[in-house]
N, C-alpha and C positions, 0 to 999 in steps of 0.2 A: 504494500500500500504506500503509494509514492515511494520514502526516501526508506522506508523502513519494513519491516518483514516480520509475521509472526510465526513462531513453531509452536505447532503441538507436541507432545510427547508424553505417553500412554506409560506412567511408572506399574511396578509390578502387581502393584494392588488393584490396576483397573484404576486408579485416578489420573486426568487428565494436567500436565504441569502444561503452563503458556509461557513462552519466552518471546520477550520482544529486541530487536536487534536494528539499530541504528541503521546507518547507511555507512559510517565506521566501523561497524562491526562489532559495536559495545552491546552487551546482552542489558537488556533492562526487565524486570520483573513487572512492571504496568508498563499501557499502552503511552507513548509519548502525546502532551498533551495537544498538541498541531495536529497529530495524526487522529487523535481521538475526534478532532472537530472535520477535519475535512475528508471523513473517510465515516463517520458514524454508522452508516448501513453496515459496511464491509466490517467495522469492529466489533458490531453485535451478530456477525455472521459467523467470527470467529469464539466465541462465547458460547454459540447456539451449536456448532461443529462440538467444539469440546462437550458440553452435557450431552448431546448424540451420540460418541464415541463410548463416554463411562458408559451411559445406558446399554447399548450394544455389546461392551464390554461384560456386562453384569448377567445382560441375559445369556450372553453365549457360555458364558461361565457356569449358571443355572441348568443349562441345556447338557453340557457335559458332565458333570457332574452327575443327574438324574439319571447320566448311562447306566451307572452301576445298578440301578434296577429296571431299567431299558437298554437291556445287552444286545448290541447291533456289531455284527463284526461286517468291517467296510474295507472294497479292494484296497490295493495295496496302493494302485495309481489313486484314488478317490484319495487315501490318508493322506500321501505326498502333497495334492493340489491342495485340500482342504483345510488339513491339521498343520501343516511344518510351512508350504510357502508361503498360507493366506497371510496377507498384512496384518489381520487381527487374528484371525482361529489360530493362526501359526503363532502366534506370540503367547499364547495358553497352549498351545499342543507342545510346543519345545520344550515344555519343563513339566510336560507332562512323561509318565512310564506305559508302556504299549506294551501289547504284548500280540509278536506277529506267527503266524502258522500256516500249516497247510491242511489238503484233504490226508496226505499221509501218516500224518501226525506229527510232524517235527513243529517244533514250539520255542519260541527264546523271546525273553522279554529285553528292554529297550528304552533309549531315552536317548534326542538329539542330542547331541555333545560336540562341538569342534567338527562342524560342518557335516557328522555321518552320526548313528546310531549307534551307541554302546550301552554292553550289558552295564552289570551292577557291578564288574571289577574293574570298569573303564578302558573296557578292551572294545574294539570296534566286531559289528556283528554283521555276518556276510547277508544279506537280504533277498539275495539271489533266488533260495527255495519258497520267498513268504508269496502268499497268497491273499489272508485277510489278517486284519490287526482288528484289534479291541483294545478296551481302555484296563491295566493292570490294577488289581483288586488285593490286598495283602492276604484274603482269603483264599484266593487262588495261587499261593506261593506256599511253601515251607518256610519253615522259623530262620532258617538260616538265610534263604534269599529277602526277607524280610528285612531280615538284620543287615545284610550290605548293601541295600537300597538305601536303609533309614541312615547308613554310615557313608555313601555317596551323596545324595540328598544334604546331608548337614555340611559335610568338609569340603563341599563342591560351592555350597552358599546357593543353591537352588533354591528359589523361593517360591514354591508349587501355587499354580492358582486357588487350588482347594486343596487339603489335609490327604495326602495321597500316601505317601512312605508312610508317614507317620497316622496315620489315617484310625482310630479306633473302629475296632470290630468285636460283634458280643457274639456269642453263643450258647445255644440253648442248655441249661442249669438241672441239674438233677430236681430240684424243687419246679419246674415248669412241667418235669416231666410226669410229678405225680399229680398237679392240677391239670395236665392234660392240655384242656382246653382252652386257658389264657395264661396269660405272664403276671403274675404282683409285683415285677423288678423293679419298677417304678411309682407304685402306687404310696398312698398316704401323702401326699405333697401338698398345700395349699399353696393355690398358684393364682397371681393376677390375672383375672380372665381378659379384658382386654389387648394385654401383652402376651395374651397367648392365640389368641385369636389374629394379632399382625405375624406372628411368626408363624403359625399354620399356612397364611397366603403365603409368605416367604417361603415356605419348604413344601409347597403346592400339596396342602392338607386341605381336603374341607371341612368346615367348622363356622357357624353361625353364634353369636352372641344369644345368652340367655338367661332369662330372669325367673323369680321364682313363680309369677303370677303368667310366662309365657313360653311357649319354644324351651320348654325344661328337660329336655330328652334330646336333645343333639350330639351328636358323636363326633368327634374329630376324625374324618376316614380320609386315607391317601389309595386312591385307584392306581391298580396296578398289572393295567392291560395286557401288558408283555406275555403276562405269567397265569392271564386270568382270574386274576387273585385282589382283593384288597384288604387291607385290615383298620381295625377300630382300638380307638383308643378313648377309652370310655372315660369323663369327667365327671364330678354331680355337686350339684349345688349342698352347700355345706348344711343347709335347713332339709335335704334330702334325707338325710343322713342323722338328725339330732333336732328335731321341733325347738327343743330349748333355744335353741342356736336363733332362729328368726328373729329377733330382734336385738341380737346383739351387733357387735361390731364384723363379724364373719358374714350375718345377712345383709351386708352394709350395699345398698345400689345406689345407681346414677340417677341423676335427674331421669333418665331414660326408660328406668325402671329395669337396666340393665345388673344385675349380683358383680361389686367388685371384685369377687374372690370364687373361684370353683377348686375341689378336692379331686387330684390325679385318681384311678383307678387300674382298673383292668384294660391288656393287652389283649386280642385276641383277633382271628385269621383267615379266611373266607376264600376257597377255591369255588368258582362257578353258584357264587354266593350261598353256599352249603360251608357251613363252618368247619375246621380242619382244624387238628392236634400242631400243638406248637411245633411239636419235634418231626413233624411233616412239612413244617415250610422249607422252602429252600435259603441255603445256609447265607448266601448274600443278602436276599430280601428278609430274612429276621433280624441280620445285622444291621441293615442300614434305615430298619422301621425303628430299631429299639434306640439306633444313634437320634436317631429323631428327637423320641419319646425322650432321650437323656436332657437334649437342647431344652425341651419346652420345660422341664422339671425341674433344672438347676435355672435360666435364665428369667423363667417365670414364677419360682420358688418366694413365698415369703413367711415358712417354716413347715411344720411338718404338721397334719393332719389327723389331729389328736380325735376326730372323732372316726376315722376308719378303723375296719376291720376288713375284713375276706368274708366277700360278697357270696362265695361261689358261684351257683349259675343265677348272680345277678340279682339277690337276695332267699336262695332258695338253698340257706344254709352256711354255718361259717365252716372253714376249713383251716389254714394251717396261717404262719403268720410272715409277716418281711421276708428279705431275703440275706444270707450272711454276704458279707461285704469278702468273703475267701471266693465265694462262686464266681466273684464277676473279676478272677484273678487277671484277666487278658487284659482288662483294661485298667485294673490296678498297676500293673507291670507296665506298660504303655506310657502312664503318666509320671511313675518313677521315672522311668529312661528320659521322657521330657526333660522333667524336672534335671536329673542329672546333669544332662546336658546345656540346661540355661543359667542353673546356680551360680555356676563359676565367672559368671559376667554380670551379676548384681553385688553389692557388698554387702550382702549379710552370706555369702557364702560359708566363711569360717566360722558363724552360727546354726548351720543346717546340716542333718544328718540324715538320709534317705532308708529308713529300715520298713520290713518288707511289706506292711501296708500303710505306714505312715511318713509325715515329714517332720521329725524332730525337730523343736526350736527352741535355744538357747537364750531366753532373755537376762536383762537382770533381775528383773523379781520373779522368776521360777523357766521351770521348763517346760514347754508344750508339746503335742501331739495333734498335728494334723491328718486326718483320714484320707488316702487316695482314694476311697472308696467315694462318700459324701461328702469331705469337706469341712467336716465336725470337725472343731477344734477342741480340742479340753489343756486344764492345766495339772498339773502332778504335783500335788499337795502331802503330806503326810498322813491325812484321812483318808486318801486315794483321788478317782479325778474330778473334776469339777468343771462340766459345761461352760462354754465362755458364747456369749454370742454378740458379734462383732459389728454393728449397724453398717447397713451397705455405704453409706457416703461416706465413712470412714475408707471403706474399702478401696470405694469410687475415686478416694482424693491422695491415692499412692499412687506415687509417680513412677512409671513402670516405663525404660524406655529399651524396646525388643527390635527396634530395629534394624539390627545387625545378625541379630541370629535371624538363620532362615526356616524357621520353627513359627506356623501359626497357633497355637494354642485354645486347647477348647474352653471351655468359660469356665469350666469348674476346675480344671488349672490352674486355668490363670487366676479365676478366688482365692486358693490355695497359697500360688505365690503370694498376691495382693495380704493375704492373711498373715503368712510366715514374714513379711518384711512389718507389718504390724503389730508382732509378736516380739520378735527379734531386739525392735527398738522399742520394747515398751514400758522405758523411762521416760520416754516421749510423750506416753499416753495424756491428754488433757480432757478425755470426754468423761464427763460425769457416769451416765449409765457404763460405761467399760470400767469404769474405775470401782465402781462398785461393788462388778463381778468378782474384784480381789477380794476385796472383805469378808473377813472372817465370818463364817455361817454363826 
């Protein structure tokens, strides 16, 4: 535009940076104020281009992602054109892992590197026999190939569009297997129902808002055509559950008449809309429903749901109770290795100790144990331990800067950390309710 030039440039997150560039050559961060008057279409064209791109960025991101329970395997010329050269798909495809094959069975996984395709020991991989690719799944690996992706991936500074190396995966628990029919892995939660309702469209769930006086029977369900299958994740208004409860602060609604708060439940599974035993789904789609079910329960969490119990089939009986925080070892192990791997780049490192379902932390007025499992903090007192519960803005207002590691971390992580550096320094503490919690019973 006249004497000066704008760039875009797509950082790795899908945000769009703008740089503007003299007719010297000088970069300037805003548009120059001459250009900004005699070119005003053109610089709001450039503004309307950038929000275009994140958007597009965001959806194709969504789109990719969703393969894992929309398995397409696509020719080998299709993934070249599509995934690696396009200007934008290819900029998510490169740092994504493939996995290319034939009708013969030969199979090696994969990931652009230094102009060609190498495995997981950064050797280059001949492409010659491939046929179709798909998108690489940690469920579809062994422990050990798992292990030198997540060790490529990190020492490579790859910074994956979506949680892919490091990707958690659940699987189905000896206690799922005696209830058969649904999952409790996740239930008891009291969860903000409006915040759970944006993150359902986020994670293409359906789910409508609901009050007690309407629409009181809505299920959060994600359809899933592929496989002819979808499953439900069952919510319920916390006066559902406990009459007492209506007019307390748990029956609390909107102007709208909308219930601020609904209680997590049961998991459960549906082939050709005929309901099917957990340990009959298939092992990707109970993984990536239950990774769901994990997001909406920790990120919409605002404590634990002291009025549930096990429903069985849906009030027609109770049966057994929680689930142990051992069962859901893959993803305890998972967040350890996270964690391992980012401690050593914050300063409370030489405070934290990784033991094998928790995160030790060293403060000065005592020691704590954080849970890999939930999240749970306590303190270890001489009486034994002692619940601590942390007010989210407290959480909110730790300065956490991860920029450099190429590790995206899932919420209840990153709580985790957020917790342990507010544990760590907690001579620091100035909020009254936390301070409290110290006080001798």
């Amino acid at each position: 535009m006249g004497s000066a030039k704008a760039i875009l440039r797509l950082a790795d997150q899908g945000k769009v940076i703008v740089v503007w560039q003299k007719a010297d050559g000088e970069q300037v961060k805003s548009v120059p104020s001459q250009i900004k008057k005699a070119f005003a279409k053109e610089v709001r064209s450039v503004t309307s281009l950038g929000k275009e791109l994140e958007q597009a960025y965001q959806a194709q991101r969504a789109r990719l992602e969703s393969s894992f329970v929309r398995p397409r395997n696509m020719p080998i010329a299709h993934w070249r054109q599509f995934s690696i050269e396009h200007p934008l798909l290819g900029f998510l495809g490169r740092r994504l892992i493939w996995v290319f094959s034939n009708q013969e069975g030969w199979e090696r996984s994969g990931i652009r590197a230094r102009g060609e395709v190498r495995d997981a020991s950064g050797k280059p991989v001949d492409l010659s026999p491939a046929e179709k690719v798909r998108l690489w799944h940690p469920l579809s690996a062994d422990a050990e190939e798992v292990q030198r992706w997540r060790e490529y991936v990190f020492t490579g500074g790859i910074r994956q569009p979506f949680r892919q190396a490091f990707r958690e995966f659940y699987q189905v628990t000896d206690e799922e297997r005696q209830t058969k029919m649904y999952s409790n892995r996740f239930a008891g939660v009291l969860m903000r129902q409006h915040q759970l309702a944006s993150l359902c469209r986020v994670r293409d769930w359906d789910y409508h808002l609901m009050g007690a006086n309407f629409d009181g029977v809505n299920v959060p369900t994600k359809k899933l055509p592929l496989w002819n299958m979808h499953a439900e994740f069952y919510v319920d208004l916390p006066s559902d559950r406990d009459n007492s409860l209506r007019q307390s602060a748990l029956g609390e609604q909107s102007g709208a008449g909308i219930n601020i708060f609904v209680g997590s439940d049961q998991v459960r599974f549906y082939r050709d809309r005929k309901e099917i035993e957990v340990g009959d789904v298939p092992a990707i789609v109970y993984s990536e429903v239950m990774r769901d079910v994990d997001l909406f329960t920790s990120v919409c969490a605002v404590g634990d749901d002291e009025t549930w119990s096990d429903q069985g089939e849906r009030g027609m009986g109770v049966l057994s109770g929680r689930f142990n925080l051992q069962e859901i070892s893959a993803v305890i192990a998972l967040r350890a290795e996270m964690l391992a791997r980012v401690l050593p780049h914050t300063t409370i490192a030489g405070r934290c100790q990784i033991q094998k379902a928790a995160l030790e932390v060293r403060g000065q007025l005592g020691t704590y144990r954080i849970s890999l499992g939930w999240g749970a903090a306590v303190l270890a007192t001489a009486s034994g331990m002692r619940w601590l519960r942390i007010p989210q803005r407290i959480l909110d207002s730790v300065p956490l800067d991860l920029a450099a590691i190429p590790i995206e971390l899932d919420h209840r992580t990153e709580m985790i950390l957020r917790k342990a550096h507010v544990l760590a320094d907690d001579w620091k503490i100035d909020s009254p309710d936390l301070m409290r919690q110290w006080m001798p019973e």
